[in-house]
C-alpha positions, -999 to +999 in steps of 0.1 A: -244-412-061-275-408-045-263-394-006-241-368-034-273-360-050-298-357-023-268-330+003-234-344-004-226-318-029-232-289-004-209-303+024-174-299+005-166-274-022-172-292-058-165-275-092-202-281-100-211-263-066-195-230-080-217-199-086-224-183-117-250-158-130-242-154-159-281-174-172-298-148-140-297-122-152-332-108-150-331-118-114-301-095-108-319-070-122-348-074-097-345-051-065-365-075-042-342-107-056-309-089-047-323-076-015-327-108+001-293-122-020-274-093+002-286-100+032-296-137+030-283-143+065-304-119+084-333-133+066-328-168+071-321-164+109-345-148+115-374-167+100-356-198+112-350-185+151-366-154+154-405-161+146-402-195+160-388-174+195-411-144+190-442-174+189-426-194+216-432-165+240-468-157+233-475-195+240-456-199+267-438-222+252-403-213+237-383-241+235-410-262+224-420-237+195-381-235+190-373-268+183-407-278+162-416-250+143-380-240+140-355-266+134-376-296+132-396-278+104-368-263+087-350-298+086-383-316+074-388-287+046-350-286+030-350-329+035-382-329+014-366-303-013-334-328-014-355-354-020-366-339-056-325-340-065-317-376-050-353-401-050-371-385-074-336-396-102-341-429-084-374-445-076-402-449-105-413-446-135-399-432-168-429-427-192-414-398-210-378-403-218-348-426-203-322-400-219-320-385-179-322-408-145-357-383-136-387-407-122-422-401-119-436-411-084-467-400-075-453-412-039-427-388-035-451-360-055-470-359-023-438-351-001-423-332-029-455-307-032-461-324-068-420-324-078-425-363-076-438-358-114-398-352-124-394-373-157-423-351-175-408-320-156-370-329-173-387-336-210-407-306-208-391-280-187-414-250-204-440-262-190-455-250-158-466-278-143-452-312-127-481-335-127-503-327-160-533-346-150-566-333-125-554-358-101-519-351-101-512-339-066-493-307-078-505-278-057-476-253-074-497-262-107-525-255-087-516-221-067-503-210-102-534-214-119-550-199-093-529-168-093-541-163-131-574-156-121-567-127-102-539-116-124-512-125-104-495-147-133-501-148-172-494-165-200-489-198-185-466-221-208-476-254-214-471-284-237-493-297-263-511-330-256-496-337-290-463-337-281-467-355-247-485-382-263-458-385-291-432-389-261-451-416-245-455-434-276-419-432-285-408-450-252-431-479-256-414-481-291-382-484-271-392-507-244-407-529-266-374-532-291-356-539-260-377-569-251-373-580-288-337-574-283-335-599-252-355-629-271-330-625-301-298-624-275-309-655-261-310-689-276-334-710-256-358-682-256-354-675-292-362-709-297-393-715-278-408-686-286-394-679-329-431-676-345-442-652-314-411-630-321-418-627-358-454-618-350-442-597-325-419-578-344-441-573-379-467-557-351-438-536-339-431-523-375-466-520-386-471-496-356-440-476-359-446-472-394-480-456-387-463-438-362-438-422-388-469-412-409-487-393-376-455-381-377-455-366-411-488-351-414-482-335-379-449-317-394-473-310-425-495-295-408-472-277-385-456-257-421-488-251-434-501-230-402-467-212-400-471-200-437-508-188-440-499-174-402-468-150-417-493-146-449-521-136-425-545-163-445-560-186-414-595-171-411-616-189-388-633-215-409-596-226-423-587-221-382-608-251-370-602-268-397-566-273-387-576-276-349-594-311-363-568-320-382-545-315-348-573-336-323-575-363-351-541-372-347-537-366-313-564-392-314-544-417-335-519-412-313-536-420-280-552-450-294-520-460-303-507-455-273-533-480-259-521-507-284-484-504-272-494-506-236-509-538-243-487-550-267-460-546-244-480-563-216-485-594-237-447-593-247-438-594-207-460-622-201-453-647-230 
């Protein structure tokens, strides 16, 4: 539940608590990573007591500094990190996918350093950012970026705008199936409302059909670039021809995206 989620499952000793690193690997093989795994303690106390104390005195103020900038701030800090595992799977919106309990909250992103963007983090965990738009309060996205001017991180991963649209266009398909689905399970709606539904539901079709054929050239498109690619045949001309082809039905996409949203509005309100 959601106290399990947020600390529950580090106050007793659950099976899905128990440590493997068998996926870390790489990390184990970094000296700075398994310095501060071996003495994790030391570290932790202190950063936690120790700076706080050392500050406290230069002040003049130790318990004060103590007590705020050590165990206030630590509690604040690892509440805030909970809340990524526990609110952000509870509270908001699911614009991606509804396969996982993940939310977007741009709320929470705030509190949670730009984590509050967790439904497009769960779809698209290779990419590395939360929040994918300017405005998306996400300063990891931001600091990372950053870093890549000065060489401090490369080859940033992210997703194609492509695929993120095609996610957000799939879950409007679902959505507005499952409103269909609630006129046809009940009677006095399906009556009222019969030639709506019908008109409804051919609009439903027509777009999902147009959504297969996106669909299709994108997967067309996809094998052609991967064979002249191994045959070393995409010269620059043939090059931006297929980075058209891609923005065109990225574009088809997105303006079908518009026409779902509102579709789906209508739907709500009839």
């Amino acid at each position: 539940g959601l106290w399990f989620s947020h600390m529950g499952w580090m106050l007793r000793k659950y099976p899905s608590g128990e440590v493997n690193f068998d996926n870390v690997k790489n990390l184990q093989a970094d000296p700075i990573v398994m310095w501060q795994h071996k003495y994790y303690i030391p570290i932790a106390l202190s950063m936690m007591i120790g700076v706080p104390a050392i500050l406290g005195v230069l002040s003049g103020d130790f318990w004060g500094m103590v007590l705020l900038a050590g165990f206030l701030r630590l509690f604040v800090s690892h509440h805030v990190t909970f809340f990524i595992n526990s609110i952000a799977h509870k509270w908001g919106k699911q614009p991606y996918t509804d396969e996982n309990t993940a939310r977007d909250n741009a709320f929470f992103a705030v509190l949670t350093h730009g984590e509050g963007y967790h439904n497009y983090h769960h779809i698209f965990q290779t990419d590395y950012r939360n929040g994918i738009r300017w405005w998306h309060w996400d300063p990891t996205k931001w600091l990372i970026h950053a870093m890549s001017w000065v060489g401090l991180t490369s080859n940033l991963k992210t997703v194609s705008n492509f695929k993120i649209q095609r996610a957000k266009n799939h879950m409007l398909f679902k959505r507005a199936n499952e409103e269909l689905a609630k006129v046809g399970n009940s009677e006095h709606l399906a009556a009222h409302m019969h030639k709506n539904v019908e008109q409804w539901k051919l609009l439903v079709e027509n777009e999902y059909s147009d959504f297969k054929d996106t669909m299709a050239q994108w997967s067309e498109l996809q094998t052609e670039k991967m064979q002249s690619t191994k045959k070393n045949l995409l010269g620059k001309w043939d090059n931006a021809v297929v980075r058209t082809r891609y923005k065109e039905l990225e574009y088809s996409l997105k303006m079908q995206h518009k026409r779902l949203k509102l579709m789906n509005a209508q739907f709500s309100f009839a």
